[in-house]
C-alpha positions in Angstrom: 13.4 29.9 73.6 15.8 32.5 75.3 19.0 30.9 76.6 18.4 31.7 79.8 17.1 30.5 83.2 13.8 31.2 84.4 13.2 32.7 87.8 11.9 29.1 89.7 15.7 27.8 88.0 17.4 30.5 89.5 16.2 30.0 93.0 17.2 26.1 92.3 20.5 26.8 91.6 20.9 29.1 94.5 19.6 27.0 96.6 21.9 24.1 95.7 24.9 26.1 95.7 24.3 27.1 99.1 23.9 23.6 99.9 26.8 22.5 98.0 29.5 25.0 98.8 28.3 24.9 102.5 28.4 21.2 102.9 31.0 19.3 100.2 33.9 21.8 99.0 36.6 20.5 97.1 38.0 19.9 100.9 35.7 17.6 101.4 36.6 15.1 98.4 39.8 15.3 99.2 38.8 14.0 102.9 37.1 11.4 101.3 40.2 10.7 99.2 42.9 10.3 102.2 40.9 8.4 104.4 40.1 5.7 101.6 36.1 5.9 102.9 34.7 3.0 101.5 31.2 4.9 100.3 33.5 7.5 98.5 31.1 10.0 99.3 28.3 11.6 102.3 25.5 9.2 102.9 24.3 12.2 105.1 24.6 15.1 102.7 22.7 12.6 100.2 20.0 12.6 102.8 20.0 16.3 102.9 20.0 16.3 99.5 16.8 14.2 99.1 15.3 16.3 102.0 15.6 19.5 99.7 14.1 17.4 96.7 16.6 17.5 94.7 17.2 13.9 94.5 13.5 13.6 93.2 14.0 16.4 90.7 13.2 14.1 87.8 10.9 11.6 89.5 6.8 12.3 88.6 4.8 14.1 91.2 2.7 11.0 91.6 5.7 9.1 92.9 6.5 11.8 95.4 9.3 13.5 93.2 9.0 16.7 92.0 8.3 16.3 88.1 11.2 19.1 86.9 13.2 18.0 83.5 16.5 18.3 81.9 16.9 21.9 82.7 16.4 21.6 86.1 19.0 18.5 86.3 21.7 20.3 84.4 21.0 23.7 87.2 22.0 21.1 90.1 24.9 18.9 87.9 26.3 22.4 87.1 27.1 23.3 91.0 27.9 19.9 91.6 30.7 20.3 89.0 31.9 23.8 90.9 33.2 21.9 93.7 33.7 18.3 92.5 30.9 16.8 95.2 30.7 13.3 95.1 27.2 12.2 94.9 25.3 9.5 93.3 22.9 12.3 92.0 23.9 11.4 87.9 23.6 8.1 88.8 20.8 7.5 90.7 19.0 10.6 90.4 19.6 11.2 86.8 20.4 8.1 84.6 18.3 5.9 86.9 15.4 7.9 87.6 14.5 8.8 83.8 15.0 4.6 82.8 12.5 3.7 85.3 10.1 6.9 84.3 9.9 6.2 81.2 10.0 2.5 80.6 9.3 1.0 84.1 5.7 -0.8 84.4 3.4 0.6 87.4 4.4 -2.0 89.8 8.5 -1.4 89.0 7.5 2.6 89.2 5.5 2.2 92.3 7.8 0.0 93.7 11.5 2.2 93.5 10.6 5.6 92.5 9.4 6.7 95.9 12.4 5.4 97.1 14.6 6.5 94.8 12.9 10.7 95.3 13.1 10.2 99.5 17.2 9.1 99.0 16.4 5.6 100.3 17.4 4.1 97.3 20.8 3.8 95.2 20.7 2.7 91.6 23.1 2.6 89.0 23.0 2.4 85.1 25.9 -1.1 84.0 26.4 -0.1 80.2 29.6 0.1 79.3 32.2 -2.9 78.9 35.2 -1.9 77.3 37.2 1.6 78.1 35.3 3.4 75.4 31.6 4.1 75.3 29.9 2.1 73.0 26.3 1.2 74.1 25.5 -0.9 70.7 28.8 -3.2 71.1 27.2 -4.2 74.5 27.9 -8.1 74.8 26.5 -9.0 77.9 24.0 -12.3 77.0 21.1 -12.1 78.1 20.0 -16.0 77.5 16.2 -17.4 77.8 16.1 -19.4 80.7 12.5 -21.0 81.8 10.1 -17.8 82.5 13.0 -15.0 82.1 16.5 -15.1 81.3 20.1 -15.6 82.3 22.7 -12.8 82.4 26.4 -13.4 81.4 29.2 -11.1 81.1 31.2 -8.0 82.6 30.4 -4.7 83.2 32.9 -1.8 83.3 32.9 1.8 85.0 29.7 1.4 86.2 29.1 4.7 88.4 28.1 4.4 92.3 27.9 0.6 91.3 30.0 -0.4 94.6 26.8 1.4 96.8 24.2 0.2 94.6 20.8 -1.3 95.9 20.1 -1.9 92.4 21.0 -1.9 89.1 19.7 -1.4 86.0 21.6 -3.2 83.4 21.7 -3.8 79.5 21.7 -7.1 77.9 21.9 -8.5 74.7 18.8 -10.3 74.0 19.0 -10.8 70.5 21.2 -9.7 67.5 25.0 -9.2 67.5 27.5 -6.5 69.1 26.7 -3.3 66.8 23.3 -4.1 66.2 20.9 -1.7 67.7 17.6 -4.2 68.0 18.1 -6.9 70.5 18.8 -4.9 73.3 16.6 -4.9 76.3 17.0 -3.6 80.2 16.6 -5.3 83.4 16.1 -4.6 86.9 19.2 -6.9 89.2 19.3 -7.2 92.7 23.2 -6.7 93.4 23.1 -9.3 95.9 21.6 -11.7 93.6 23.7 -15.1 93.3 26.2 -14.9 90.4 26.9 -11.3 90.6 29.9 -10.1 91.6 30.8 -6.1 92.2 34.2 -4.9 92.6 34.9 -1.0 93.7 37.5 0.7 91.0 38.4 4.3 92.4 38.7 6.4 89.1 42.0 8.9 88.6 39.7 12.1 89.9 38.9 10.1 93.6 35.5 9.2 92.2 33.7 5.7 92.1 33.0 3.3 89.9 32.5 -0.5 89.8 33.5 -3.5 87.6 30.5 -6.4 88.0 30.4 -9.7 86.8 27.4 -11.8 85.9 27.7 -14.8 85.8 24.5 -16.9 84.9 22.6 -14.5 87.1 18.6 -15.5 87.2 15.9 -13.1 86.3 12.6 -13.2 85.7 10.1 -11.6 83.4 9.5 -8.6 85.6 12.5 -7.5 85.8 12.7 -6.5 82.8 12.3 -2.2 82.4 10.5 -2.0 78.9 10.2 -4.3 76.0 12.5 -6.8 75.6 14.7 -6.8 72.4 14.0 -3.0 72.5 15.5 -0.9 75.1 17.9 1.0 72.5 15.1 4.1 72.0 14.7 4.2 75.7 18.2 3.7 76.4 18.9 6.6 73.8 16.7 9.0 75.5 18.0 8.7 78.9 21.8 8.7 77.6 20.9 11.6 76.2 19.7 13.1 79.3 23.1 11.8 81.1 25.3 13.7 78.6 23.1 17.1 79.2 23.6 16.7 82.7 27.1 15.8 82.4 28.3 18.9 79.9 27.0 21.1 82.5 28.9 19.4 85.2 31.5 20.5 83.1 30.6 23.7 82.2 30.4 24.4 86.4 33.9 23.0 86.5 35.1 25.2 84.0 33.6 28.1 85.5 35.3 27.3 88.7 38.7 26.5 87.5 38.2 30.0 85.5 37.3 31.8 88.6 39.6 30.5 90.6 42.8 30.9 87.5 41.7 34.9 87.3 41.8 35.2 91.2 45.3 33.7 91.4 46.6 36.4 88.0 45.5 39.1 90.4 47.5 37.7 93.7 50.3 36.5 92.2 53.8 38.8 91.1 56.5 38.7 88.8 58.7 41.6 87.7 57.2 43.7 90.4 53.3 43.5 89.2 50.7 40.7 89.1 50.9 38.4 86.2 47.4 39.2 85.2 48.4 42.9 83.7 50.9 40.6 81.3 48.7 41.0 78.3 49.0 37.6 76.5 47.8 36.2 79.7 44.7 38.2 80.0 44.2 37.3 76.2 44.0 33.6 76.9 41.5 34.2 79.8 39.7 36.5 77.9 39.5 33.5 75.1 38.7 31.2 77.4 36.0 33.1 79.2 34.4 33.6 75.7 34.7 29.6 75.3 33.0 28.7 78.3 30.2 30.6 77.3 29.0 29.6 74.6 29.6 26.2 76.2 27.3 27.3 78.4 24.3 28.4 75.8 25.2 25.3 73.9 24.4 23.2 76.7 21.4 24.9 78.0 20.2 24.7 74.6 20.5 20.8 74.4 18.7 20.8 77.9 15.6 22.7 76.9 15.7 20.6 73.3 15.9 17.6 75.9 12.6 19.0 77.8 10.8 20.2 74.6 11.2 16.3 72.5 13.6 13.8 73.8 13.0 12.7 70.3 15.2 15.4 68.3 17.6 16.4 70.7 20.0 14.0 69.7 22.4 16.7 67.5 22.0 19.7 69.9 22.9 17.1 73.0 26.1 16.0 70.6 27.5 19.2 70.0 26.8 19.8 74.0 28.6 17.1 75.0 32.0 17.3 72.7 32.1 21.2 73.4 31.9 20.6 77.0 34.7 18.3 77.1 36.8 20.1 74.9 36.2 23.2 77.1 36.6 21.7 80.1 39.7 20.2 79.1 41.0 24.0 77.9 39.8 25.0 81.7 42.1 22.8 83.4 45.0 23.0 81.1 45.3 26.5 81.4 44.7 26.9 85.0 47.2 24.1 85.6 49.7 26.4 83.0 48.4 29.6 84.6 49.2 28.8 88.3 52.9 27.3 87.1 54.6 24.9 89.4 52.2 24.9 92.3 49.6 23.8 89.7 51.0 20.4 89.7 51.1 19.9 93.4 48.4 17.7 95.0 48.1 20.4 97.7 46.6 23.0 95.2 43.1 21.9 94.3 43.2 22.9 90.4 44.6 19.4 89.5 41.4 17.5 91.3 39.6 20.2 88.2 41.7 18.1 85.9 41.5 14.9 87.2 37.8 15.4 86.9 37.6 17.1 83.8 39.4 13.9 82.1 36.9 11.7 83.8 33.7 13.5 82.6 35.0 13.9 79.1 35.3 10.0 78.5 31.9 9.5 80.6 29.1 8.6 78.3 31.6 9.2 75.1 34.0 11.5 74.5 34.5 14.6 71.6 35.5 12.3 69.2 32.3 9.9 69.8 30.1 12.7 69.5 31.3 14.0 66.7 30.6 10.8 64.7 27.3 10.7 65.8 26.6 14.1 64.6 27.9 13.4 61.6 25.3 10.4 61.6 22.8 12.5 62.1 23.7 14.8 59.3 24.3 12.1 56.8 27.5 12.6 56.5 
């Protein structure tokens, strides 16, 4: 398959770049950063945002959502990552919306996907528990109790999990920390009794939550999918969170690139602009070439991710390590690039950074990736 958009993805992108650039420049996370809003982000442009479908992009036509796929997702994460808009679009949009597609029963589909497409509805993903990503060490006990089961333990960096209507968390069911049977999803009011959420605001002005459970009740329907076996489904839409992640990264790269080449051409030394020094248009030149085939890397893993969810494992790997050790390349130069002014708050390249760092440990970093690949492989 060419490694290139088609013409309906096109329009999408345009049409969320407009939207994007128009209504949440990197002026407006900063806003949100220096008055300490307690949302962290636009409950209005996520309104809009639902009003142009794009918060139903993944959601089945049936449920009012528009039925698109991983492609699609990645067009809208990409310009998302251009101006560092926050939005629970990964999320709730993303993370959310594909769990409750494919593993939800009719009455949990009927009941939140709707809601979920019309922007009515918040929902976050509570995996991890330590500061690395390590879905099959979750711990969380998820205890039989009468007609469902109790839930006990801690959740960490859970994204949008302050704003949450609900969340979708994973439990231990059965098996030890490591072991990939004995996992199993469920549905949790945030309100319930014996949960408690605390906001954490991450280094890059984002959100994130750290929730408790603490013998939190829940019945047999709320659970999203078999029970002792949520690790295929949880695989799958992980998966799909890394695509759409990488090319959050690939459309902050891009930017930080854009914006790095604009400032060689502006700014002098010697009595010309830096940008005619040659071994600074080599390393823009090398990282122009990097970003790329970031980019056809990614959109690879997207379309493998539309094509069979099944064996797009490696290509989403590779995606995912090259587009954090791109992005981090990005930022470093344009930090290096723009000299001392880079490392002032009041020049916007060091949000790129801040970001960059964030999205490179979100849903595992290089390092994890590449030991999965070389899992895969057999190595």
């Amino acid at each position: 398959m060419p490694l290139l958009l088609t013409e309906e993805q096109s329009m999408l992108r345009d049409s969320a770049r407009g939207l994007i650039s128009d209504h949440a420049p990197v002026a407006h996370l900063r806003k949100l950063r220096d008055s300490r809003d307690e949302t962290g982000f636009s409950r209005e442009l996520w309104a809009t945002f639902a009003e142009m479908g794009f918060a139903g992009l993944l959601v089945p036509e049936e449920h009012g959502g528009s039925g698109l796929g991983a492609v699609e997702a990645g067009v809208v994460m990409e310009e998302i990552g251009r101006t560092l808009m926050p939005s629970p679009f990964l999320a709730t949009a993303v993370l959310s919306a594909a769990a409750l597609t494919r593993a939800g029963s009719a009455a949990q589909k009927s009941e939140y996907l709707p809601k979920i497409a019309s922007g009515a509805l918040l929902a976050a993903l509570a995996l991890d528990e330590g500061a690395k990503h390590r879905p099959l060490h979750t711990a969380l006990q998820a205890a039989r109790s009468g007609n469902g089961f109790k839930l006990n333990g801690a959740k960490a960096m859970v994204v949008d999990g302050h704003v949450a209507d609900l969340l979708l968390v994973v439990a231990r069911s059965a098996g030890a920390p490591g072991e990939r049977d004995g996992l199993t999803l469920f549905l949790v009011d945030p309100k319930a009794k014996g949960v408690a959420i605390e906001r954490t605001i991450m280094v890059d002005a984002h959100n994130a939550a750290r929730i408790s459970f603490d013998a939190v009740e829940v019945t047999a329907d709320h659970v999203l999918g078999d029970v002792d076996g949520g690790a295929n489904v949880l695989n799958a839409v992980l998966d799909l969170g890394r695509g759409a992640v990488a090319s959050e990264m690939v459309g902050l790269s891009e930017e930080v690139f854009g914006r790095t080449v604009a400032y060689l051409k502006e700014r002098k030394q010697f009595g010309k602009a830096i940008g005619e020094f040659q071994a600074l248009q080599h390393r823009a030149a090398h990282l122009y070439i990097e970003i790329e085939i970031t980019r056809a890397a990614v959109l690879k893993a997207l379309q493998a991710l539309d094509a069979d969810p099944a064996k797009a494992a490696a290509a989403v790997a590779v995606a995912k390590a090259r587009a954090g050790a791109t992005a981090t390349l990005a930022v470093q130069e344009g930090v290096q690039m723009h000299g001392g002014m880079g490392m002032t708050d009041q020049f916007d390249i060091g949000f790129f950074m801040k970001r960059a760092r964030v999205c490179e440990e979100l849903l595992g970093d290089a390092n994890y990736h590449a030991a999965q690949l070389a899992q895969l492989r057999g190595y």
